[in-house]
N, CA and C atoms as an extended XYZ file, in Angstrom:
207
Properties=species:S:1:pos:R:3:atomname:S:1:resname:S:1:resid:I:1 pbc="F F F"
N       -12.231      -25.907      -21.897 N   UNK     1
C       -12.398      -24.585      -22.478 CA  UNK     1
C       -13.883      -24.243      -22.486 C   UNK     1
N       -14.072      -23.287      -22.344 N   UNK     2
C       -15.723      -22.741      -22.120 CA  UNK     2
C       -15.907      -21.869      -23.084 C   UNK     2
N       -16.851      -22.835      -24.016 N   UNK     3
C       -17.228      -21.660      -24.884 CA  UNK     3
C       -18.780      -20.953      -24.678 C   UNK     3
N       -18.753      -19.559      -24.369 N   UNK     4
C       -19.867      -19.249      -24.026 CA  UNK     4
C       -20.595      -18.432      -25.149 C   UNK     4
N       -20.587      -18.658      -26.075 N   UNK     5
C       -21.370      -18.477      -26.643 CA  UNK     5
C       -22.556      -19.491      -27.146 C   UNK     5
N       -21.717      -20.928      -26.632 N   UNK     6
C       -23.230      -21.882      -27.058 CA  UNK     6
C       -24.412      -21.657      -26.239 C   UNK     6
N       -24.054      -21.289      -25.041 N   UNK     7
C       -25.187      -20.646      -24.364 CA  UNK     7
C       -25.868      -19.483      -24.431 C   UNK     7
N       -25.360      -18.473      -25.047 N   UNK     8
C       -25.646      -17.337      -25.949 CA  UNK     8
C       -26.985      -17.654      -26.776 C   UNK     8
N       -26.018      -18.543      -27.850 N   UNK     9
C       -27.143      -19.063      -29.156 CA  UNK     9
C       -28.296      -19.504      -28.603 C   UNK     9
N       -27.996      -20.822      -27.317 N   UNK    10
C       -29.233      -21.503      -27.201 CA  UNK    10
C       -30.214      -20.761      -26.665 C   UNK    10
N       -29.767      -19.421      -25.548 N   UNK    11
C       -30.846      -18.674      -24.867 CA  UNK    11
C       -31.433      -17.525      -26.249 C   UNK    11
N       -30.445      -17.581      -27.620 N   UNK    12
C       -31.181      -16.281      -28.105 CA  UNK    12
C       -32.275      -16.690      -28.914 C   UNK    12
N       -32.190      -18.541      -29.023 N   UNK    13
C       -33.101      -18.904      -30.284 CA  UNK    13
C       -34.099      -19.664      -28.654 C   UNK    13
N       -34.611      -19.303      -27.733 N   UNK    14
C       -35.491      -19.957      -26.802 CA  UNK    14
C       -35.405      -21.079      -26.649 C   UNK    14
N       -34.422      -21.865      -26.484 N   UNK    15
C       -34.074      -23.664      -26.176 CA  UNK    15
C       -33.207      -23.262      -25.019 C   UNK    15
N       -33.927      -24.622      -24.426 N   UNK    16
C       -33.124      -25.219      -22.975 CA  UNK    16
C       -32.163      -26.237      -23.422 C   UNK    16
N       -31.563      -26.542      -22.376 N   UNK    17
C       -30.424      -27.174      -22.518 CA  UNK    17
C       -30.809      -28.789      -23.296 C   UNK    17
N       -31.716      -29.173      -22.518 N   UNK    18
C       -32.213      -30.444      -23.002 CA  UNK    18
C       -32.836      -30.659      -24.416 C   UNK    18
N       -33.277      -29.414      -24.941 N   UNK    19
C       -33.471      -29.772      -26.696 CA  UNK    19
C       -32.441      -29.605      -27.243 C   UNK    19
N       -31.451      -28.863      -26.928 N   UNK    20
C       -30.004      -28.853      -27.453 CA  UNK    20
C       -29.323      -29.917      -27.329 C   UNK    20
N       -29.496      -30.823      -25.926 N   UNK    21
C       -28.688      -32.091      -25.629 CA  UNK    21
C       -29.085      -33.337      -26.709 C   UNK    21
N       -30.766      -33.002      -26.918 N   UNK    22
C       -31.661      -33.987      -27.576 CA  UNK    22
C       -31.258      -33.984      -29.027 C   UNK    22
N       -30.883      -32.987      -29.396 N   UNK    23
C       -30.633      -32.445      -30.724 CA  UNK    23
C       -28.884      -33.453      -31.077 C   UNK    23
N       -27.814      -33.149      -30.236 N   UNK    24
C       -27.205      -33.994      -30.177 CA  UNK    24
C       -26.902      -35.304      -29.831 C   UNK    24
N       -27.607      -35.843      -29.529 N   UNK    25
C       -27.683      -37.219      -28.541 CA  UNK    25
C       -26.967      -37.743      -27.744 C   UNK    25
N       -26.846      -36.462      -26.659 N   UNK    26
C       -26.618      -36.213      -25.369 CA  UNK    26
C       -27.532      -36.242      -24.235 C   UNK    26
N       -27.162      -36.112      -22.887 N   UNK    27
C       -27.927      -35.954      -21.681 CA  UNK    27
C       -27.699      -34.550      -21.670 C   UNK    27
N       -28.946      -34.127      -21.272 N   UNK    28
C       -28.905      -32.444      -20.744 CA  UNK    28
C       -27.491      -32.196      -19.760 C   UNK    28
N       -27.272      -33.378      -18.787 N   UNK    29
C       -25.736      -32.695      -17.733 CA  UNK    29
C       -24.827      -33.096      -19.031 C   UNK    29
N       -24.523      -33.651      -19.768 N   UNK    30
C       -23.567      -33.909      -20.767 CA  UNK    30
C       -23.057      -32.843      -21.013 C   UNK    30
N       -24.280      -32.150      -21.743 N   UNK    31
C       -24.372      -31.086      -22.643 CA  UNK    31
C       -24.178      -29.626      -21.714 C   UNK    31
N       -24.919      -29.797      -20.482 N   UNK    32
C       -24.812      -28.696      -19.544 CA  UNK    32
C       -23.119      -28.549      -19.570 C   UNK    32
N       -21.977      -29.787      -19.294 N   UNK    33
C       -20.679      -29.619      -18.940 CA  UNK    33
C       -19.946      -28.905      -20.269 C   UNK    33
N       -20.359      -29.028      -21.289 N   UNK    34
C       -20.222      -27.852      -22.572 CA  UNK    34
C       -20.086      -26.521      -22.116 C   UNK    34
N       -21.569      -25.948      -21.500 N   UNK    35
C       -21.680      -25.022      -21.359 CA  UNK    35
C       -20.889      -24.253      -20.565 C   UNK    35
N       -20.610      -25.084      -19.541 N   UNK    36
C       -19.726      -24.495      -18.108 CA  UNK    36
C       -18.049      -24.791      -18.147 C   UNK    36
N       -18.015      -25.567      -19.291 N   UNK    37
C       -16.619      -25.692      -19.756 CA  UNK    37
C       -15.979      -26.961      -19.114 C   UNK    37
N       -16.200      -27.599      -18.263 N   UNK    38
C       -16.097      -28.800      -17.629 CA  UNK    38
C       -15.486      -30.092      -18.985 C   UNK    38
N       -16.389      -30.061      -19.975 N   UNK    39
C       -15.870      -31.047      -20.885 CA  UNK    39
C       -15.664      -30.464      -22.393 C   UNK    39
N       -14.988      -30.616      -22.910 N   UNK    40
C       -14.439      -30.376      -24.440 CA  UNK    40
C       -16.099      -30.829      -25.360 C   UNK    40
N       -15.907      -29.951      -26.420 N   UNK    41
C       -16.946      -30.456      -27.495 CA  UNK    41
C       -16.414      -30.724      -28.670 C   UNK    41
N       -16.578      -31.932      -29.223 N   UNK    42
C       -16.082      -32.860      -29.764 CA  UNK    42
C       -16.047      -32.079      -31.294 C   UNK    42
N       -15.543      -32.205      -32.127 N   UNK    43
C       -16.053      -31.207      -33.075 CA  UNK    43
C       -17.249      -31.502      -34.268 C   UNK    43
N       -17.246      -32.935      -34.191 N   UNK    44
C       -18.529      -33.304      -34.587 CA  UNK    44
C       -20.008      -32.327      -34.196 C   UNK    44
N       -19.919      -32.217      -32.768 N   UNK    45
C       -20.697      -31.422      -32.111 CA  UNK    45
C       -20.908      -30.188      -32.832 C   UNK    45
N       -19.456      -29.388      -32.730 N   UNK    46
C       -19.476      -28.073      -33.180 CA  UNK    46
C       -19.631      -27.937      -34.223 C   UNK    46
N       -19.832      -29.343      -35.271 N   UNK    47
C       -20.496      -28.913      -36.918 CA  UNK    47
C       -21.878      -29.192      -36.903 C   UNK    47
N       -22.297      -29.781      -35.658 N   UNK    48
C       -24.021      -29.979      -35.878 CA  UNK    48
C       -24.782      -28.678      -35.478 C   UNK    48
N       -24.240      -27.936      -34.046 N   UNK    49
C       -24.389      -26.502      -33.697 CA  UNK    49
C       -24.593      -25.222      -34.487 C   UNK    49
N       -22.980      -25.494      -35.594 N   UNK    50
C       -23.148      -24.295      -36.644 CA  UNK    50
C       -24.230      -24.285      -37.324 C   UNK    50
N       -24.047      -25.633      -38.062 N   UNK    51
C       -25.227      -25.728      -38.740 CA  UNK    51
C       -26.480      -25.819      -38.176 C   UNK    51
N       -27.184      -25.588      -36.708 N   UNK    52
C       -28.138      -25.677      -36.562 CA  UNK    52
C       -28.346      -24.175      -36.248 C   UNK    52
N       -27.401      -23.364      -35.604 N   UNK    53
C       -27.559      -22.027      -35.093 CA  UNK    53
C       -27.540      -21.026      -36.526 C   UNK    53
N       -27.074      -21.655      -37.845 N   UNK    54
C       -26.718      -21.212      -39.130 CA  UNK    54
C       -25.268      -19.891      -38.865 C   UNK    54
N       -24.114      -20.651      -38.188 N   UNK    55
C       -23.270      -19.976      -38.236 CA  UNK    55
C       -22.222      -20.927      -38.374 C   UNK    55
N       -20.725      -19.878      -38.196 N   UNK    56
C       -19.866      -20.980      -38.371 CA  UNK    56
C       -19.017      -21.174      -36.942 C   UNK    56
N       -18.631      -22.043      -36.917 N   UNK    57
C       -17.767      -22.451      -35.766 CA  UNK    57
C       -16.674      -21.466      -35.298 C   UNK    57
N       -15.935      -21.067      -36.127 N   UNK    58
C       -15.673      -20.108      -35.694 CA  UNK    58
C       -16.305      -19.151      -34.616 C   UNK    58
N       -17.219      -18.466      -34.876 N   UNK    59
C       -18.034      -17.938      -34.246 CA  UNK    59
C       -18.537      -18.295      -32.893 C   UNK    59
N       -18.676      -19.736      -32.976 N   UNK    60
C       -18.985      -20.244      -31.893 CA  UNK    60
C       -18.023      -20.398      -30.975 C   UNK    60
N       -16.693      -20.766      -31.343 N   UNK    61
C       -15.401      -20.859      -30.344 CA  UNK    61
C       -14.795      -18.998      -30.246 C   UNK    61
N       -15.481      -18.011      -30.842 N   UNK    62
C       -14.684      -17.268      -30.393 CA  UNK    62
C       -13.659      -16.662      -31.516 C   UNK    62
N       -13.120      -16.897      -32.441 N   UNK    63
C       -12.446      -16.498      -33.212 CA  UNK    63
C       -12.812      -15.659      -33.795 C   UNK    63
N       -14.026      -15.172      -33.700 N   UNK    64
C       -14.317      -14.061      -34.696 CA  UNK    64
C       -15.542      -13.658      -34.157 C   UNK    64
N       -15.922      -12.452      -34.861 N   UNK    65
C       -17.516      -12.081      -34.132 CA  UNK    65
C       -18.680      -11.858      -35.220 C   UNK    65
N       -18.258      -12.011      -36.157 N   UNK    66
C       -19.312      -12.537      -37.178 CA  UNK    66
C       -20.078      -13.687      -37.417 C   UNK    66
N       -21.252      -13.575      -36.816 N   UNK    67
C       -22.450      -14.205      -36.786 CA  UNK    67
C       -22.562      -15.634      -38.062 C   UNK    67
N       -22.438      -14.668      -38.821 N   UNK    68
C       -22.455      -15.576      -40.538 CA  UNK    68
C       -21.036      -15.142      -41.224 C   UNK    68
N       -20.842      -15.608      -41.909 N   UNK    69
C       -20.089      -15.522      -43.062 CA  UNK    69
C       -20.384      -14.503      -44.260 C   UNK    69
């Protein structure tokens, strides 16, 4: 599943893929296969994201279009 909004977030707050990967303790292609939908994100992932982008997961998968809560 491709969620494109993690690539959204990461291009709107100026991070490349690799401080995002670093941030999780991932490889940048790890993390790149996130982006392009190639591999599932674990949801561990998607609670370190929210909380780093200060939104909620939701948001990030798509369920909604509110930024914050």
């Amino acid at each position: 599943m491709k969620f494109k909004r993690i690539k959204d977030l990461r291009e709107d707050n100026d991070k490349l893929q690799k401080d995002i990967a670093k941030l999780l303790g991932i490889s940048q292609q790890y993390y790149s296969e996130y982006e392009n939908g190639n591999r599932t994100i674990p949801i561990t992932h998607l609670i370190t994201l929210s909380k780093y982008y200060h939104t909620s997961i939701d948001y990030i998968v798509g369920l909604t279009n509110k930024k914050t809560s």
